[in-house]
MARMISE-787925 format. One record per residue (C-alpha): residue in one letter; z negated, y, x. Coordinates in steps of 0.02 Angstrom, whole numbers, plus 50000, padded with zeros to 5 digits. Each point is the difference from the previous one (the first is absolute). Layout:
BEGIN
<pt><type>A</type><c3>Z</c3><c2>Y</c2><c1>X</c1></pt>
...
//
This chain:
BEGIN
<pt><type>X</type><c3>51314</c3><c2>60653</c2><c1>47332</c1></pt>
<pt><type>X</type><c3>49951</c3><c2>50028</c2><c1>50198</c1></pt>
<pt><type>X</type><c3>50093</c3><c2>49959</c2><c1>50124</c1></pt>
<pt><type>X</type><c3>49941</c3><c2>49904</c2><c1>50161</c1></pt>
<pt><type>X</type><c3>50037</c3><c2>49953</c2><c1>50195</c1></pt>
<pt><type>X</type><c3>49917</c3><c2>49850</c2><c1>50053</c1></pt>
<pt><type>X</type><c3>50025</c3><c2>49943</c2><c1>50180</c1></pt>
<pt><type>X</type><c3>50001</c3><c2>49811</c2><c1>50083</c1></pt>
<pt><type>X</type><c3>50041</c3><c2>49951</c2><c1>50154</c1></pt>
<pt><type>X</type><c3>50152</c3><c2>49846</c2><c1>49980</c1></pt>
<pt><type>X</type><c3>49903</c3><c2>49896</c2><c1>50123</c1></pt>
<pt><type>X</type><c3>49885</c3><c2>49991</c2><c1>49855</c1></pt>
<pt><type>X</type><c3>50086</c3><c2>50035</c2><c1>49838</c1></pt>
<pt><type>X</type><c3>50179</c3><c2>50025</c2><c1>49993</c1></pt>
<pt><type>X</type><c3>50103</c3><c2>50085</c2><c1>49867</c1></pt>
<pt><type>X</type><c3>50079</c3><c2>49814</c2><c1>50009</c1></pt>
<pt><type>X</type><c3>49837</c3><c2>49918</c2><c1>49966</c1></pt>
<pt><type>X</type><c3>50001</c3><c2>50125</c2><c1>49866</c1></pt>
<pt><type>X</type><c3>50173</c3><c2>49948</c2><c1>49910</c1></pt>
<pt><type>X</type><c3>49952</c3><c2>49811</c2><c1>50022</c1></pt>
<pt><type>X</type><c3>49830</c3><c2>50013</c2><c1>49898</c1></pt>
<pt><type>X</type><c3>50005</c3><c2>50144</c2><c1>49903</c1></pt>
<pt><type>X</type><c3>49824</c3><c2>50035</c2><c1>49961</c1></pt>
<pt><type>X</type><c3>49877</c3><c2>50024</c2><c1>50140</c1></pt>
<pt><type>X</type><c3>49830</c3><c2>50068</c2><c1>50009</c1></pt>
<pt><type>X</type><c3>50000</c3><c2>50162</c2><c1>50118</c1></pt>
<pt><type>X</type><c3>49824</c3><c2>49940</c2><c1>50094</c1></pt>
<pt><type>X</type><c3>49937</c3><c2>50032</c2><c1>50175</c1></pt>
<pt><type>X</type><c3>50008</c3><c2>50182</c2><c1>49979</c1></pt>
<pt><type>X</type><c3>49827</c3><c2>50069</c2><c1>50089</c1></pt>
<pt><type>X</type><c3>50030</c3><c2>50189</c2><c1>50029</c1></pt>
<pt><type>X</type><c3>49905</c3><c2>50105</c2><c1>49839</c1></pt>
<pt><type>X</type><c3>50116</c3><c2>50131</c2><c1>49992</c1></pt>
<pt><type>X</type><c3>50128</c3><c2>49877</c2><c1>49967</c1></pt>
<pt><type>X</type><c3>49914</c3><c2>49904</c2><c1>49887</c1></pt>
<pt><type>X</type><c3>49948</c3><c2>50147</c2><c1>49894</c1></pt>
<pt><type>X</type><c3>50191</c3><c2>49990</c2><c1>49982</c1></pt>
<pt><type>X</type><c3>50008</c3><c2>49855</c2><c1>49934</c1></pt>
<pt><type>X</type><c3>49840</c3><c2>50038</c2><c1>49881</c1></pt>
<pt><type>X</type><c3>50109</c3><c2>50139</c2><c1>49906</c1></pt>
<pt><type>X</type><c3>50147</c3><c2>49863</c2><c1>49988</c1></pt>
<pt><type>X</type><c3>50059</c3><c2>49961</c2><c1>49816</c1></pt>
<pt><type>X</type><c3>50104</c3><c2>49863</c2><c1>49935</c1></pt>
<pt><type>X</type><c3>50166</c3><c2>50031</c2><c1>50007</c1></pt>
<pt><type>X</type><c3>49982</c3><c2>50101</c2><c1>50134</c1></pt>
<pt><type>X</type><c3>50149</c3><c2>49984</c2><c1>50131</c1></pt>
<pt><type>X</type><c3>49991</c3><c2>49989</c2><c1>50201</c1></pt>
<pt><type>X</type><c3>50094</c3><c2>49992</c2><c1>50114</c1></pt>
<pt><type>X</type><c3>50013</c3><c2>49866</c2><c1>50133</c1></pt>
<pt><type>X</type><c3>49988</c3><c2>50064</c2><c1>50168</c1></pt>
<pt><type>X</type><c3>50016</c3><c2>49898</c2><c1>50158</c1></pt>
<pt><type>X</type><c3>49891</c3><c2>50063</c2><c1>50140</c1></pt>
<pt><type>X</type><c3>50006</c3><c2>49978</c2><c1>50186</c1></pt>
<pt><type>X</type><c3>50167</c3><c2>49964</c2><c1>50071</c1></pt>
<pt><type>X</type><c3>50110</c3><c2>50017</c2><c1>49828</c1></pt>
<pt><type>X</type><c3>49924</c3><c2>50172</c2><c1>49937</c1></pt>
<pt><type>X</type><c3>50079</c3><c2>49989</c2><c1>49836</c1></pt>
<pt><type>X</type><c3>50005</c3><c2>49982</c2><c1>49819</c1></pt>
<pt><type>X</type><c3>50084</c3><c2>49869</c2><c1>49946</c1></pt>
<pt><type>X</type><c3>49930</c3><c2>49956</c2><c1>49830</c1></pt>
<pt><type>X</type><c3>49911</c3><c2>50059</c2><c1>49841</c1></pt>
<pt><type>X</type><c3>49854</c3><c2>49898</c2><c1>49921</c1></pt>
<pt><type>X</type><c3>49923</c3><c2>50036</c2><c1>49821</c1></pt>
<pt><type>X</type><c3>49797</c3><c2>49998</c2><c1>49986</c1></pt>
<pt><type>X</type><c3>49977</c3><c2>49857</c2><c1>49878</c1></pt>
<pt><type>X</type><c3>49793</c3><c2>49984</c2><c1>50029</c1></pt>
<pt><type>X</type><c3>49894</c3><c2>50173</c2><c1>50045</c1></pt>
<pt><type>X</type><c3>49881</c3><c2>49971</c2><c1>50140</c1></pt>
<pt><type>X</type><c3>49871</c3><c2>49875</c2><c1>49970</c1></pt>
<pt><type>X</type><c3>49889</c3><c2>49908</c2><c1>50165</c1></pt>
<pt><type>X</type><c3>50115</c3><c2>49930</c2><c1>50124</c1></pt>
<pt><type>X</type><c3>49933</c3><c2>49826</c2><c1>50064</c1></pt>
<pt><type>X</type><c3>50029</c3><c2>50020</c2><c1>50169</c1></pt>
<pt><type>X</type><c3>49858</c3><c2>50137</c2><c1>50026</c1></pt>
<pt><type>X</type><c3>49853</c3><c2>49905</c2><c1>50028</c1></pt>
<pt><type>X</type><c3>49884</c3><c2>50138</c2><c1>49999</c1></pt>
<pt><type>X</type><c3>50081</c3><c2>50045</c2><c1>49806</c1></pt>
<pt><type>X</type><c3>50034</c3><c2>50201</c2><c1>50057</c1></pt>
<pt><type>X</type><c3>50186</c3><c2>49992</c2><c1>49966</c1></pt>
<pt><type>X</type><c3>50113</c3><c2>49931</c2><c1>49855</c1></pt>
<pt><type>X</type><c3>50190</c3><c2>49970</c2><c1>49976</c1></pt>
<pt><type>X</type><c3>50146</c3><c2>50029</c2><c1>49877</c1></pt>
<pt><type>X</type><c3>50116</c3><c2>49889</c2><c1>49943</c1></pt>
<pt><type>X</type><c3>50224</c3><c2>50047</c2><c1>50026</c1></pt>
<pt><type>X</type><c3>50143</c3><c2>49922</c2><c1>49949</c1></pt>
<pt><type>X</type><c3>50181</c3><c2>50002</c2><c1>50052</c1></pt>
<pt><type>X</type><c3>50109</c3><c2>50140</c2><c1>49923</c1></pt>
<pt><type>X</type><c3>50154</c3><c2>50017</c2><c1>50122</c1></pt>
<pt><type>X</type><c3>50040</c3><c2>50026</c2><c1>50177</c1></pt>
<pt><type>X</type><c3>50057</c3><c2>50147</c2><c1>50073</c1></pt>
<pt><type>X</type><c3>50195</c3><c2>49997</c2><c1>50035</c1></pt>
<pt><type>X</type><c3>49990</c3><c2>50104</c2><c1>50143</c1></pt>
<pt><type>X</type><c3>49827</c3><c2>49997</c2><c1>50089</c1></pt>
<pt><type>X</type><c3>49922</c3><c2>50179</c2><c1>50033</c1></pt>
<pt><type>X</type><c3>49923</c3><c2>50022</c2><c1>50185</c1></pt>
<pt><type>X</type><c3>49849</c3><c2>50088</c2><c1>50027</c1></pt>
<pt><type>X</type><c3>50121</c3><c2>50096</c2><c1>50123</c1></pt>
<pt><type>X</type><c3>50116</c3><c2>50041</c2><c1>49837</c1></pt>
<pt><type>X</type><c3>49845</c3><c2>50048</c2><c1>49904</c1></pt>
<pt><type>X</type><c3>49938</c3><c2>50112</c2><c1>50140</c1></pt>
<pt><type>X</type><c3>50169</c3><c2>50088</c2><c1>50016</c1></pt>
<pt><type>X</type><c3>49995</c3><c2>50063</c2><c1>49852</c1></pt>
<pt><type>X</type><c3>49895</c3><c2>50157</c2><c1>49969</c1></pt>
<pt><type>X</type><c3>49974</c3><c2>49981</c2><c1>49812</c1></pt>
<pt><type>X</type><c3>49904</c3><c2>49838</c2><c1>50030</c1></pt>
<pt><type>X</type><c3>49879</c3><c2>50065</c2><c1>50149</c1></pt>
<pt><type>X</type><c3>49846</c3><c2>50016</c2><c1>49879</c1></pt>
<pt><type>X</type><c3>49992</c3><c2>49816</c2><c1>49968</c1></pt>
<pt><type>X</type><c3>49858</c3><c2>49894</c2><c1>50068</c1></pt>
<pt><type>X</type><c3>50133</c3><c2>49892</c2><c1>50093</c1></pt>
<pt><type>X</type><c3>50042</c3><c2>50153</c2><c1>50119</c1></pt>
<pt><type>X</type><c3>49815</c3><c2>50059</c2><c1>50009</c1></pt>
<pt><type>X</type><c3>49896</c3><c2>49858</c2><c1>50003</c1></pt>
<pt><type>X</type><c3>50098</c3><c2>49860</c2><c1>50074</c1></pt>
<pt><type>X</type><c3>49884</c3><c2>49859</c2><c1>50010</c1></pt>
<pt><type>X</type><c3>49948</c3><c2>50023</c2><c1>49790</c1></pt>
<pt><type>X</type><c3>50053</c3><c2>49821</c2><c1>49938</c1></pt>
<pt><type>X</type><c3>49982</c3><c2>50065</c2><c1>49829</c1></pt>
<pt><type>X</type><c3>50052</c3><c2>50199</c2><c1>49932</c1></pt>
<pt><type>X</type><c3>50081</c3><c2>50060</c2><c1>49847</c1></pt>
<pt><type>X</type><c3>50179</c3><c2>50081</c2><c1>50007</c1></pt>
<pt><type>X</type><c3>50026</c3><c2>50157</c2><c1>49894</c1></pt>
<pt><type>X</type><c3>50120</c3><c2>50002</c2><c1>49850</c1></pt>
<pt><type>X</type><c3>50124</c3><c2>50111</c2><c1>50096</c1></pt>
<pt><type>X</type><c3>49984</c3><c2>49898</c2><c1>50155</c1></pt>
<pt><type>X</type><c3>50012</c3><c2>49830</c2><c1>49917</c1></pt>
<pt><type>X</type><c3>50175</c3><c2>50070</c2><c1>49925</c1></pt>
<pt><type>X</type><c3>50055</c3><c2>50061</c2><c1>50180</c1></pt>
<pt><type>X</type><c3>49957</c3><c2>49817</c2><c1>50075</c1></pt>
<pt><type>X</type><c3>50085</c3><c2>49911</c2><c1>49855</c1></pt>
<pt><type>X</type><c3>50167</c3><c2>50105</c2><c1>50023</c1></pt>
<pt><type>X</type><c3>49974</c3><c2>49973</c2><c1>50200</c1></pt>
<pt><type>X</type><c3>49988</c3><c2>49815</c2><c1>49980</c1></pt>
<pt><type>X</type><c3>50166</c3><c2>49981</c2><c1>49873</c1></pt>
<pt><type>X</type><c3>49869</c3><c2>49968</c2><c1>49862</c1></pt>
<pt><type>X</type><c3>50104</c3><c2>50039</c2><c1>49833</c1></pt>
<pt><type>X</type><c3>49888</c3><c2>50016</c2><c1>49840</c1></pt>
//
């Protein structure tokens, strides 16, 4: 199993919007590096939820449920989607300022490349996030 950060601005897509449907299809993504991401994205895969802009948090975890396939929205057919489900929220929502703060996590994607709306989360990492967040397994 990988792990996952995808990013959504509430205005959008909240981690609300989220709990209330379940499933979604993760489209509108249009940046290659971060749909290469989702390319290498297996079933079962998890994510986390991460609200961008004013939040700058995770506040959820999602499970890949359907590998990337074309997304609709892109008219000109260059980028595709995945498909997540609901797994839980996070009880205690991890800032990007948290995340920052903490020198273990500075080689993440998150802290290096803050506008990726799509980057994986090493094993070690995922664990540190998890523990941050009051995510029990």
């Amino acid at each position: 199993m990988s792990y996952w950060l995808i990013k959504t601005e509430p205005s959008s897509w909240s981690w609300n919007d989220q709990i209330k449907h379940k499933v979604t299809s993760w489209d509108g993504v249009r940046n290659y590096q971060a749909a290469n991401n989702m390319k290498a994205m297996n079933k079962g895969d998890l994510a986390f939820f991460y609200h961008s802009v004013h939040e700058k948090s995770i506040v959820g975890i999602v499970e890949v449920i359907r590998t990337y396939h074309p997304d609709p929205t892109d008219l000109q057919g260059r980028f595709g989607m995945v498909e997540v489900k609901f797994m839980k929220t996070v009880p205690h929502p991890v800032t990007l300022e948290m995340i920052k703060a903490d020198s273990r996590l500075s080689p993440l994607a998150l802290v290096k490349q803050s506008r990726l709306s799509v980057m994986p989360i090493d094993d070690e990492s995922w664990k540190i996030l998890c523990k941050m967040g009051g995510i029990v397994d």
